[in-house]
N, C-alpha and C positions, 0 to 999 in steps of 0.2 A: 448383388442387390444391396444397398442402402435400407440398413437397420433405421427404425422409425427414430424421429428424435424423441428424446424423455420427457415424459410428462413434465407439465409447467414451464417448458423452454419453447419460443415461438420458432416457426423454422428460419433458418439464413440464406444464403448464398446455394446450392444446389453443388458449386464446385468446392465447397468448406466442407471442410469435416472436423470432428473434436480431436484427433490426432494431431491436427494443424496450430490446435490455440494454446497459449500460454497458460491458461486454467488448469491443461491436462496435468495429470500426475500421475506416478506408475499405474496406482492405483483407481482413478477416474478423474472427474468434474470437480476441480477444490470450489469452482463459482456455483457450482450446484448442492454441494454441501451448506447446512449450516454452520456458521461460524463456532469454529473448535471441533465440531463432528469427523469426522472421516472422507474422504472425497466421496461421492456419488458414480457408481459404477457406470462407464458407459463403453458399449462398444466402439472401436478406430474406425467404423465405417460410418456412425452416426454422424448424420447432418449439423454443421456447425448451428448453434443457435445466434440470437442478434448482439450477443456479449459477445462473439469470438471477437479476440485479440491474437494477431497474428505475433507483437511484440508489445514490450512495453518499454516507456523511456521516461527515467527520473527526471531528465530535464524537464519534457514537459508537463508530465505529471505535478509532483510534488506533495502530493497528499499528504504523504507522514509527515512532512513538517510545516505543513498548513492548518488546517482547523481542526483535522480528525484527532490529535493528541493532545490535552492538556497540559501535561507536563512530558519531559523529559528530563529525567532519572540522572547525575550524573553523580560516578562513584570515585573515591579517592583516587582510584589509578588510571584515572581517566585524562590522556595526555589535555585537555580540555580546561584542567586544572590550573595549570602550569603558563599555559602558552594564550587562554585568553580568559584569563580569569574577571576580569571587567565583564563579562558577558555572563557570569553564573546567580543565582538568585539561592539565597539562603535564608533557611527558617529553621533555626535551631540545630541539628543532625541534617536536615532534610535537604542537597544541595539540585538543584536543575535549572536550565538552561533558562534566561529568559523569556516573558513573552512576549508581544507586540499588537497591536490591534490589527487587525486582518482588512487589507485594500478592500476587501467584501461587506466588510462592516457585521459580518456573523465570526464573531467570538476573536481569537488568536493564531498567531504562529510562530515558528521559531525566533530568536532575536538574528540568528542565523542564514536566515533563508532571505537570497537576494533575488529579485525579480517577480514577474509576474506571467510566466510565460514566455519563455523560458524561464527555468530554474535553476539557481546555485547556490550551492549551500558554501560558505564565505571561511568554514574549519572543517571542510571536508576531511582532510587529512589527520586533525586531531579529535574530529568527532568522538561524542561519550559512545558506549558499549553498546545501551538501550537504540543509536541510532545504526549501532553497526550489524544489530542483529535483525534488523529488517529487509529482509534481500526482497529483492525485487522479483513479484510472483509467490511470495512468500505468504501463510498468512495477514503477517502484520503489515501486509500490501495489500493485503487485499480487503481488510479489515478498514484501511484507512482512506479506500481509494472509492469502498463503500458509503464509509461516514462524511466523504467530498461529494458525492451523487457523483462519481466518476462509473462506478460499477455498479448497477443494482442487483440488489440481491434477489435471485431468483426463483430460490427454491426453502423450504425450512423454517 
């Protein structure tokens, strides 16, 4: 028998379950947590809700380095330094990447970030630290993919 889905999550698919989605985490629902909390416990038998995400893909996403960040951080040993330094923005100590007005006309994005659907990041290979530590499914995916209206947040 199929455990009820969690409160605040509309039901999905009848063949989904949350063991299926990219949210899960050992420990539960990181999309049913709130942002920095703990995941939200759910049983592998629960009914997937209308966020299940089977996978997810930077290409077509792009969030984090579309509007959801202001800046990006980049530090001295940052091969980014070095190899496109035309591209960094300095204000005294404080260096990060540039930014650009967003094809959406709400706010910025990386000086980095090529396309509009699909997505390429143009120094993937020498990207700063701040961009390498956003793994995909990650909070700060999930964080940003919120602040894009890619994911809503559900719960918290």
């Amino acid at each position: 028998m199929t455990a009820p889905t969690p409160p605040g999550l509309a039901p999905h698919s009848a063949t989904l379950t949350c063991a299926t989605c990219v949210w899960r985490a050992p420990t539960g629902c990181r999309l049913a947590a709130p942002d920095g909390a703990p995941p939200v416990p759910v049983d592998t038998d629960t009914a997937a809700c209308t966020h299940h995400a089977a996978n997810l893909d930077c290409l077509v996403c792009g969030a984090c380095c579309r509007e959801a960040y202001d800046s990006v951080p980049v530090l001295p040993t940052d091969p980014v330094t070095t190899t496109h330094p035309e591209l960094l923005r300095r204000d005294g100590d404080w260096v990060d990447l540039q930014r650009v007005p967003s094809p959406t006309g709400c706010g910025t994005r990386c000086v980095a970030l090529e396309g509009d659907g699909p997505y390429r990041c143009r120094i993937y290979e020498d990207r700063p630290a701040t961009c390498r530590d956003v793994e995909v499914g990650s909070e700060g995916c999930l964080f940003a993919r919120r602040r894009v209206g890619l994911t809503l947040k559900v719960r918290g």
